[in-house]
SELO-857727 format. One line per field, with one value per residue: chain; x, y, z of N, C-alpha, C, O in turn. Coordinates in steps of 0.1 Angstrom, whole numbers. Example, Ala and Ser with C-alpha at 12.3 -4.5 7.8 and 13.67 -1.06 7.14 Angstrom:
# SELO-857727
ch A_A $
n.xx 132_128 $
n.yy -57_-22 $
n.zz 78_71 $
ca.xx 123_137 $
ca.yy -45_-11 $
ca.zz 78_71 $
c.xx 132_129 $
c.yy -33_0 $
c.zz 78_79 $
o.xx 142_134 $
o.yy -33_11 $
o.zz 85_80 $
END
This chain:
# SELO-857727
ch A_A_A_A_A_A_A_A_A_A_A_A_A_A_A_A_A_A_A_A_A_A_A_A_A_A_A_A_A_A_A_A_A_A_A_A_A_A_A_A_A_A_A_A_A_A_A_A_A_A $
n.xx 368_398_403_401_417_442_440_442_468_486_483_497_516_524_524_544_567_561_568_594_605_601_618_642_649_645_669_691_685_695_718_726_726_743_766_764_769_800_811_803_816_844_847_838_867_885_879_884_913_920 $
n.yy 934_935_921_896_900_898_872_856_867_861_832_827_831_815_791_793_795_769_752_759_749_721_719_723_707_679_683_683_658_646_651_639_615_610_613_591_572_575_571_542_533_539_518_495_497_492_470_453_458_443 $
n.zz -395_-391_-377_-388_-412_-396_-384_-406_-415_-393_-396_-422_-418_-396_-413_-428_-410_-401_-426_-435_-409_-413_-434_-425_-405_-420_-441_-421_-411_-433_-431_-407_-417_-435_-422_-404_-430_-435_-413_-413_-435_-426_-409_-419_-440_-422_-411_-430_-431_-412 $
ca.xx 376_409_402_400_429_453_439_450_484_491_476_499_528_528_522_559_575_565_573_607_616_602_625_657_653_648_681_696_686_703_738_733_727_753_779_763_776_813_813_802_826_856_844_844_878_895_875_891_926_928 $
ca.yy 932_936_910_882_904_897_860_853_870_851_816_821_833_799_781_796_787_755_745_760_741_713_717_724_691_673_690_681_645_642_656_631_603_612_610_574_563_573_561_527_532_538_509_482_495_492_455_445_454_432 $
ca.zz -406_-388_-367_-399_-417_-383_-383_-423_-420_-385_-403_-433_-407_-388_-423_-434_-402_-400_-434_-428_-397_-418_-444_-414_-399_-433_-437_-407_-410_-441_-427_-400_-426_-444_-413_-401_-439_-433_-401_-418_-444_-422_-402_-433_-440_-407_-407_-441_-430_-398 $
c.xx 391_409_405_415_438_451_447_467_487_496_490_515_537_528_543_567_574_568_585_613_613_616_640_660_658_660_692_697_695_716_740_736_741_770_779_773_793_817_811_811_841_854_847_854_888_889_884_906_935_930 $
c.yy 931_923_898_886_895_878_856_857_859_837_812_823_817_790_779_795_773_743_748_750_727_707_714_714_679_676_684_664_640_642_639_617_599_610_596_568_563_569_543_525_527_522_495_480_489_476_451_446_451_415 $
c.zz -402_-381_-378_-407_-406_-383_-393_-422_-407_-391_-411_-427_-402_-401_-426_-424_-405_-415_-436_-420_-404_-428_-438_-412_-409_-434_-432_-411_-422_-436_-416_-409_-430_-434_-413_-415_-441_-424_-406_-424_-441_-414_-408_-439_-434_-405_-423_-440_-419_-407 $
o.xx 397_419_414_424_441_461_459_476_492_507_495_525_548_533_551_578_583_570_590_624_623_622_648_671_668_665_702_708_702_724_749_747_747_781_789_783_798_828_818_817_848_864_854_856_897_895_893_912_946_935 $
o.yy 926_916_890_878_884_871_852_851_848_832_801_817_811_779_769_795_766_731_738_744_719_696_706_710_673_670_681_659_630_633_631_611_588_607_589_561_554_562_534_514_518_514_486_469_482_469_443_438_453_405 $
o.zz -411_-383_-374_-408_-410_-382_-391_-427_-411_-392_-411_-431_-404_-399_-425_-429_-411_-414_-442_-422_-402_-428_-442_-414_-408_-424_-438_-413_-421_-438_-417_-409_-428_-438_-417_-413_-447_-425_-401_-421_-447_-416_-404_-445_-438_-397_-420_-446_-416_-401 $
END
């Protein structure tokens, strides 16, 4: 009985990490997105006022 208890809590352990680091990177990839498009931004500026 301990043995299946210790399994389940582990199981649901690793579930709630890895939909965490899911959620981190998701996250993450947005911030970077979100840089690339000022970087674009600044870029179409600095091209329209040569």
């Amino acid at each position: 009985m301990k043995n299946r208890l210790f399994v389940l809590v582990s199981a649901m352990m690793a579930s709630m990490f890895a939909l965490s680091a899911c959620n981190t990177v998701e996250g993450m990839g947005k911030d970077v997105e979100r840089g690339g498009e000022k970087v674009q931004d600044a870029a179409e500026s600095t091209k329209k006022k040569m």
